[in-house]
C-alpha positions as CSV (number, residue, x, y, z in Angstrom):
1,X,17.2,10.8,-13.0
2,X,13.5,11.5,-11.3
3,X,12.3,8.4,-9.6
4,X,9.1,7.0,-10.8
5,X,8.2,4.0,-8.3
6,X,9.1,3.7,-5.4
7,X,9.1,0.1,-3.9
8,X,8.3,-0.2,0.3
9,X,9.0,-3.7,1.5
10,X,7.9,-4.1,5.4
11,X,7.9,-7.0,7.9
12,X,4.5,-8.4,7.2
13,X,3.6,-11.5,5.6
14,X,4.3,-12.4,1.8
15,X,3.4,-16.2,1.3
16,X,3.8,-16.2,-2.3
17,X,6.9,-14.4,-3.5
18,X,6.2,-15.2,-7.3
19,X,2.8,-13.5,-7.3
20,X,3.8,-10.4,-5.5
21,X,6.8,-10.0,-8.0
22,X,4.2,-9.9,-10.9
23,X,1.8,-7.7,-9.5
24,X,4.3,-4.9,-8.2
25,X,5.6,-3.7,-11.9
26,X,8.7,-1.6,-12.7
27,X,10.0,0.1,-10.3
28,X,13.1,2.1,-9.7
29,X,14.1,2.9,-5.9
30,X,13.7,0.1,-3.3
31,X,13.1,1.1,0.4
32,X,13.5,-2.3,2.6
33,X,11.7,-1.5,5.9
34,X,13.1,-2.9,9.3
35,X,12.5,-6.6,8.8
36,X,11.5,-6.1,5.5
37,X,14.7,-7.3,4.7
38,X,14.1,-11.1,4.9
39,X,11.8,-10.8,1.9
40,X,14.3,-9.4,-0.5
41,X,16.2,-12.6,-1.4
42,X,13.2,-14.5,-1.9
43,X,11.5,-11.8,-4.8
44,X,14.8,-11.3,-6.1
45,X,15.0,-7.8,-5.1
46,X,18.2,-5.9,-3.6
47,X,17.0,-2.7,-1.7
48,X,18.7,1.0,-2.7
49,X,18.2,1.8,1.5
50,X,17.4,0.3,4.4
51,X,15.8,2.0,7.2
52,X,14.4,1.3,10.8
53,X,15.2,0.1,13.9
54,X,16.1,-3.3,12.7
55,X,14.6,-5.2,16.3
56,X,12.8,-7.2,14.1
57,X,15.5,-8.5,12.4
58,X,17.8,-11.7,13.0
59,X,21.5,-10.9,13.7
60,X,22.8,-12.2,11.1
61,X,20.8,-10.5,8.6
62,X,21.9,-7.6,10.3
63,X,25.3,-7.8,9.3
64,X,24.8,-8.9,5.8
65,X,22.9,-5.4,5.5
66,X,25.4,-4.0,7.5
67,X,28.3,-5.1,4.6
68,X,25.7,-4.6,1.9
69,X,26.8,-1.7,-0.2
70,X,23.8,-0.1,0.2
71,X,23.1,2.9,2.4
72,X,21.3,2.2,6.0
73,X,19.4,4.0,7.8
74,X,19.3,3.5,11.7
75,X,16.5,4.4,14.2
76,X,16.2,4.3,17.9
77,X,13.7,1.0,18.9
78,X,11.9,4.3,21.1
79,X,10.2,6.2,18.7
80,X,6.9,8.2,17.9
81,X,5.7,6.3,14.4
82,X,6.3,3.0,13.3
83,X,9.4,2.0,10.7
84,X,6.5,2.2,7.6
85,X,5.6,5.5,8.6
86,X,9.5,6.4,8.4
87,X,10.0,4.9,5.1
88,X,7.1,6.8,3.8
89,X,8.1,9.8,4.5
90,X,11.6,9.2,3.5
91,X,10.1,8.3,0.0
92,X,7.5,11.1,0.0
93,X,10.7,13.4,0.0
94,X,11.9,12.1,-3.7
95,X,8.6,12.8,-5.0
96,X,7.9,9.9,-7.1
97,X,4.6,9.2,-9.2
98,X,3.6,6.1,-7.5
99,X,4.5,4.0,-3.8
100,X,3.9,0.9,-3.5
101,X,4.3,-1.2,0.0
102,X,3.8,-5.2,0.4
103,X,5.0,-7.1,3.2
104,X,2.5,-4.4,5.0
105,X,-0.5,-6.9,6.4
106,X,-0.6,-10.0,8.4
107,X,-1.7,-11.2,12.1
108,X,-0.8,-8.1,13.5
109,X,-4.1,-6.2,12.9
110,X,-3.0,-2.6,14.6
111,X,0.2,-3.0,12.4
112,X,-2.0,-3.9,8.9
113,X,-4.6,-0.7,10.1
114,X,-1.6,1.9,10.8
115,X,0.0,1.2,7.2
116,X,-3.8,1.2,5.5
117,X,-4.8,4.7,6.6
118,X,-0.5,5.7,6.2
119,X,-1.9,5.6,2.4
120,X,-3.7,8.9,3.6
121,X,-0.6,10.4,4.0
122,X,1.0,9.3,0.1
123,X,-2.0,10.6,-1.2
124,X,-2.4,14.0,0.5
125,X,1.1,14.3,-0.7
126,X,-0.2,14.2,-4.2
127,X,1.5,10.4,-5.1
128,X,-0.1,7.5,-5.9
129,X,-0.4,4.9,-3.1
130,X,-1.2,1.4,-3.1
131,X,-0.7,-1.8,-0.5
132,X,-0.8,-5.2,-2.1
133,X,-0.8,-8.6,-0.7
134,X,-1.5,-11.9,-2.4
135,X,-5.4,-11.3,-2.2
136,X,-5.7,-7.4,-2.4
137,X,-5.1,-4.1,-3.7
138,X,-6.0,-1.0,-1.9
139,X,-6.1,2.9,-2.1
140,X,-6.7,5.9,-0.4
141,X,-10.0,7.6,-2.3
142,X,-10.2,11.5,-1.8
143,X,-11.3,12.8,-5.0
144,X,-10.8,10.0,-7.7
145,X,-9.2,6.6,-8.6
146,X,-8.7,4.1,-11.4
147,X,-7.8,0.5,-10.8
148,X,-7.8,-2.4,-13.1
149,X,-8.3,-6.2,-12.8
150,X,-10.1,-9.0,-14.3
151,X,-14.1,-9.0,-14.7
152,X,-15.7,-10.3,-11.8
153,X,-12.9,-9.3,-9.1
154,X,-14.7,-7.6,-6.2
155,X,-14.5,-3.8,-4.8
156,X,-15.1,-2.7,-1.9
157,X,-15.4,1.1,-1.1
158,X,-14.8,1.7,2.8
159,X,-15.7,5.3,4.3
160,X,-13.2,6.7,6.8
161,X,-14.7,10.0,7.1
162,X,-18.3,9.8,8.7
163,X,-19.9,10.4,5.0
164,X,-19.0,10.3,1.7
165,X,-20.9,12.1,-0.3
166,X,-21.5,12.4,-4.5
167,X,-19.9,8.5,-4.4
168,X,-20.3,7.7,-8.3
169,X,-18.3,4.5,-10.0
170,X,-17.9,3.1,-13.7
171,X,-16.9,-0.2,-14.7
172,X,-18.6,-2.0,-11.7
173,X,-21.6,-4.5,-11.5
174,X,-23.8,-2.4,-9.3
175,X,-23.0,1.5,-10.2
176,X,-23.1,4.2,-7.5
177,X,-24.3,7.4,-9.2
178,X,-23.7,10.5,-6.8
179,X,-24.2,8.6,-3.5
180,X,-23.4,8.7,-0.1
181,X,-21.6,6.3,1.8
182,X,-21.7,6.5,5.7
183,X,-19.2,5.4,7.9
184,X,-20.0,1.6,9.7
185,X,-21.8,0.9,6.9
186,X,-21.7,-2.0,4.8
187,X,-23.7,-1.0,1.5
188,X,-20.6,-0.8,-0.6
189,X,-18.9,-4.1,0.5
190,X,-18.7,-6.6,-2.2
191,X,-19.6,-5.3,-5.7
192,X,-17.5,-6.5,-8.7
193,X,-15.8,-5.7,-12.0
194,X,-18.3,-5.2,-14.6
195,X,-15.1,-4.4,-17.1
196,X,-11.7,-4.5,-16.9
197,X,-11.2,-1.2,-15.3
198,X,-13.4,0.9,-13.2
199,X,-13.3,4.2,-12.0
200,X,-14.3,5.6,-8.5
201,X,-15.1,9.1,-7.5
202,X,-16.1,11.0,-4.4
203,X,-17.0,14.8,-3.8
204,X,-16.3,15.2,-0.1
205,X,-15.0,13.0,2.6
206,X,-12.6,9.7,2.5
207,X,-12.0,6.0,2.6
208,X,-10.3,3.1,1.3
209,X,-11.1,1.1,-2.1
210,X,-9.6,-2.6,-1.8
211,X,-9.7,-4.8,-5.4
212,X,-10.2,-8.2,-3.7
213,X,-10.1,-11.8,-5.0
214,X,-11.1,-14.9,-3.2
């Protein structure tokens, strides 16, 4: 059976495990990442692999995976990318429609950076990527995205390449028609939901859409 969604749990903060549940949907293959792990109990989840170097993860947690009849996936701490990398690339391989990651932001701010632009790689790869945490949603926008939410939830669109150019949205309080965005600049910080789903396009160039809520 093709896998649909595929489910990246990481080591970052999730502070409300009942919300997060909700918001992630169905999904059919779970990738628990390094200390990842520690989440699992608390949504209810049990992971289909574990991967990473597992320094981040208390001993005795290590040996309940260990036992755990799923399969396990061991890297050296020394390494070139970090364990989300790894697990992306592991579920790029089974070609799903959609990744998900949480557990993927928090106080470590080069950590929460590396995974957002990592959504660069799902999407070049032709999958649908997406990070969530209690307070946001965000994707990779190189040609064109959807998301949904209720009215008066704010977007942001944040360029990554020095310009974006032919910018046009639908669906949103203050519409872009066939802009360009530049990057280090602010303009398109902090417009909101018009409707329940908006649509954002871009002809050349790159960045990061976040659905936020306060």
């Amino acid at each position: 059976m093709s896998i649909q969604h595929c489910l990246i749990i990481a080591n970052g903060e999730i502070n409300d495990y009942k919300y997060m549940k909700s918001v992630i949907g169905d999904v059919d293959y779970i990738l628990s990442a390094d200390g990842g792990a520690r989440h699992l109990s608390e949504l209810g989840l049990a992971a289909d692999i574990y991967m990473g170097d597992f320094d981040s993860i208390e001993p005795a947690l290590l040996e309940k995976i260990k036992a755990d009849k799923g399969r396990m996936v061991q890297y050296p701490v020394r390494k070139d990318v970090t364990d989300s990398e790894i697990a992306i690339q592991h579920c790029i391989q089974l070609k799903p429609m959609k990744i998900t990651l949480i557990g993927c932001t928090g106080t470590r701010l080069d950590h929460t950076m590396g995974n957002l632009f990592l959504l660069k790689m799902i999407s070049e790869a032709g999958i649908v990527g997406r990070i969530l945490n209690e307070t946001n949603e965000i994707m990779f926008l190189d040609s064109s995205i959807e998301m949904t939410g209720e009215i008066g939830e704010i977007i942001s669109i944040v360029p990554l390449s020095e310009t974006m150019s032919s910018v046009s949205t639908s669906g949103l309080d203050y519409p872009l028609n066939n802009e360009q965005l530049n990057f280090g600049s602010t303009r398109s910080i902090s417009n909101a939901l018009s409707e329940k789903k908006c649509k954002v396009t871009v002809g050349s160039g790159y960045g990061l859409v976040f659905k936020s809520r306060d």
